[in-house]
C-alpha positions in Angstrom: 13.7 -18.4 -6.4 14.3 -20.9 -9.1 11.7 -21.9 -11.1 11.5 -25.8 -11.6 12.5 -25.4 -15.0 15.6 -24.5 -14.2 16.8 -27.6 -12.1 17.3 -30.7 -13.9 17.8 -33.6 -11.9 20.2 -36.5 -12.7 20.9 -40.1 -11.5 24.6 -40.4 -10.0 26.0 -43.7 -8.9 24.7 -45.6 -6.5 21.0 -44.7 -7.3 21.3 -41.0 -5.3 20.4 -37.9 -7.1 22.3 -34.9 -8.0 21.2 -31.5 -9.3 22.4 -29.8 -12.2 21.5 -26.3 -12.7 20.3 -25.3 -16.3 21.3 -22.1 -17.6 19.4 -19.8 -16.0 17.8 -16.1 -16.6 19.0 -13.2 -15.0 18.2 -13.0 -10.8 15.6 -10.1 -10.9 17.9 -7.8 -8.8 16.5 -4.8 -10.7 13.1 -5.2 -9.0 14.9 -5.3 -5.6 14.9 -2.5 -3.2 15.5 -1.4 0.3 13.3 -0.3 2.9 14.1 2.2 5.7 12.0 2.7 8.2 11.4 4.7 11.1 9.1 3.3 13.6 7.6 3.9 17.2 5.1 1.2 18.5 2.2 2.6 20.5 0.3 1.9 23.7 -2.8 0.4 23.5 -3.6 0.2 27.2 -2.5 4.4 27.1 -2.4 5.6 23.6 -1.3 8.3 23.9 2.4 7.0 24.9 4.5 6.8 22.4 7.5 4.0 22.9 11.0 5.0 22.0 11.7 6.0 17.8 13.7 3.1 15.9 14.8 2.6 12.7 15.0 -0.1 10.4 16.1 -1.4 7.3 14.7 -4.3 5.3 14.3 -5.7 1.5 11.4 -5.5 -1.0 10.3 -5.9 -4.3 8.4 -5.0 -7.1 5.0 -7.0 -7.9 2.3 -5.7 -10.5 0.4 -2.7 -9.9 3.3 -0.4 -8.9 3.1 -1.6 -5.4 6.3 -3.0 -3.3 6.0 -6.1 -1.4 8.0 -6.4 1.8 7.4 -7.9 5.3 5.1 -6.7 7.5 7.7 -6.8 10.3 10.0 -4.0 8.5 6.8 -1.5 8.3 5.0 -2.1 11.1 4.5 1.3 13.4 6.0 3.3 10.5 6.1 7.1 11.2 8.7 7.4 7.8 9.5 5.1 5.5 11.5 5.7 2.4 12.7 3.2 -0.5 16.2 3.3 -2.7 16.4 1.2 -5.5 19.6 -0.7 -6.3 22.8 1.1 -7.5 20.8 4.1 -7.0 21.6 6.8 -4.0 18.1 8.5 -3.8 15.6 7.5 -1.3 11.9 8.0 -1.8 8.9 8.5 0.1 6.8 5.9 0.6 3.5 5.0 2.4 2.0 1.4 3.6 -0.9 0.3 1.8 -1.9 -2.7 3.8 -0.1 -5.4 6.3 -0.9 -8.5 6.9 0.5 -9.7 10.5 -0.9 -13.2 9.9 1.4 -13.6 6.8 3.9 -11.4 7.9 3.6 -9.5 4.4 3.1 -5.9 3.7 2.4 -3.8 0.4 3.3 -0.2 -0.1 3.1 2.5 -2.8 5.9 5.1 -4.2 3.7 8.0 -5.9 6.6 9.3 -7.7 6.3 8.5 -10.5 10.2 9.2 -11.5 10.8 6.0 -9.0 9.2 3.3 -11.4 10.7 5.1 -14.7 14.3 6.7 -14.0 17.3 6.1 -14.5 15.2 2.9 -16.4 11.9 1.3 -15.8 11.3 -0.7 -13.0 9.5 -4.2 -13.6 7.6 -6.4 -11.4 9.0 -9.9 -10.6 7.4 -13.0 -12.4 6.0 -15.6 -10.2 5.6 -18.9 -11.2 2.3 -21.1 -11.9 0.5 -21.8 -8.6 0.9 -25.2 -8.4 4.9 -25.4 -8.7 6.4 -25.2 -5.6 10.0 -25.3 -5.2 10.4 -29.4 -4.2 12.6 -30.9 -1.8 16.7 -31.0 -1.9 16.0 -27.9 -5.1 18.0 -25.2 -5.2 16.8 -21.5 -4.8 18.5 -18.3 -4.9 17.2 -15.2 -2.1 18.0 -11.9 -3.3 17.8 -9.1 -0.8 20.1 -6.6 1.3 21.3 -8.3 4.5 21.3 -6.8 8.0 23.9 -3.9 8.2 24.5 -4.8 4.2 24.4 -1.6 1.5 24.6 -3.6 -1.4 22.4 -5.9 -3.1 23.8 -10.4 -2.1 22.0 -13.1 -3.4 22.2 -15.9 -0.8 22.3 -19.4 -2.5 20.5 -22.7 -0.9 18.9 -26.4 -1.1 15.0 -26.8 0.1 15.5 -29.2 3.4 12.0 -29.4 4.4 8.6 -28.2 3.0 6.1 -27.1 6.9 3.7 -25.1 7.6 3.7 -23.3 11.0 2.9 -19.6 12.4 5.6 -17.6 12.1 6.8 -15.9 14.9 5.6 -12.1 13.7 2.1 -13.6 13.6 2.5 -15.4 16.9 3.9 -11.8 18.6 0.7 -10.4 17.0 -1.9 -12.8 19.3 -2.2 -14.6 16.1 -2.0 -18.3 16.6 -2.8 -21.7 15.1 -6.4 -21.8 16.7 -7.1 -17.9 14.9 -6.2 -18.7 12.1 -9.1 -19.8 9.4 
């Protein structure tokens, strides 16, 4: 994402605004890394069916405490799921810490230790000051691996509207506007 300090605005003709980027610091492609993940959802009227084995892939990143962030969607009935960094071809084990379906967020931990160190350190996005959101008609960057995508793409786009809503992983959870706190 682009911090506000990146973005300067400017007046064009016609009193309409335009955005000029700033210079800006690197994208933080080295804390990115992809998830795959084998999963099988379970019964709860007859637990001990097991539904059909998938598997999935999905992006994450690094945040503080050498713990990845992803959504809760990619690691959700996880039997296996394993984590490659960028550029790298080794996959490591790793295990779900917590999910949160209402946020549709999940954190999970690599133990080995040779993840957060080789070939070079590993370091935890920044995030910006609470109360700086990205405002409207800004332009932010997404960095991830696409569906079907083995590299790393950095998508490019302008803020059209600022909501708040449930998501549909929440909402395909039985959490809904009325749960929520």
């Amino acid at each position: 994402m682009v911090d506000s300090d990146d973005v300067e605005i400017q007046e064009v003709a016609s009193g309409s605004f335009a955005h000029a980027e700033k210079p800006s610091a690197s994208l933080p492609s080295e804390s990115v890394v992809k998830f795959f993940v084998t999963k099988a959802a379970r019964s709860y009227l007859m637990p001990w069916m097991v539904h059909r084995e998938t598997s999935v892939t999905g992006s994450g990143f690094v945040i503080a405490g050498k713990l990845l962030m992803t959504n809760a969607h990619v690691v959700e009935d996880a039997m296996v799921v394993e984590v490659k960094k960028h550029d790298t071809p080794r996959k490591f084990r790793a295990q779900v810490v917590c999910i949160g379906h209402d946020v549709d967020l999940a954190l999970v931990k690599v133990e080995e230790e040779s993840f957060w160190t080789d070939p070079s350190p590993l370091s935890a996005v920044t995030w910006s000051h609470a109360d700086a959101f990205a405002e409207l008609y800004s332009e932010v960057r997404c960095v991830g691996f696409p569906t079907g995508g083995s590299t790393i793409c950095v998508s490019k786009g302008v803020v059209s509207r600022v909501d708040a809503q449930v998501y549909v992983h929440p909402r395909r959870k039985g959490v809904t506007a009325g749960t929520l706190n």
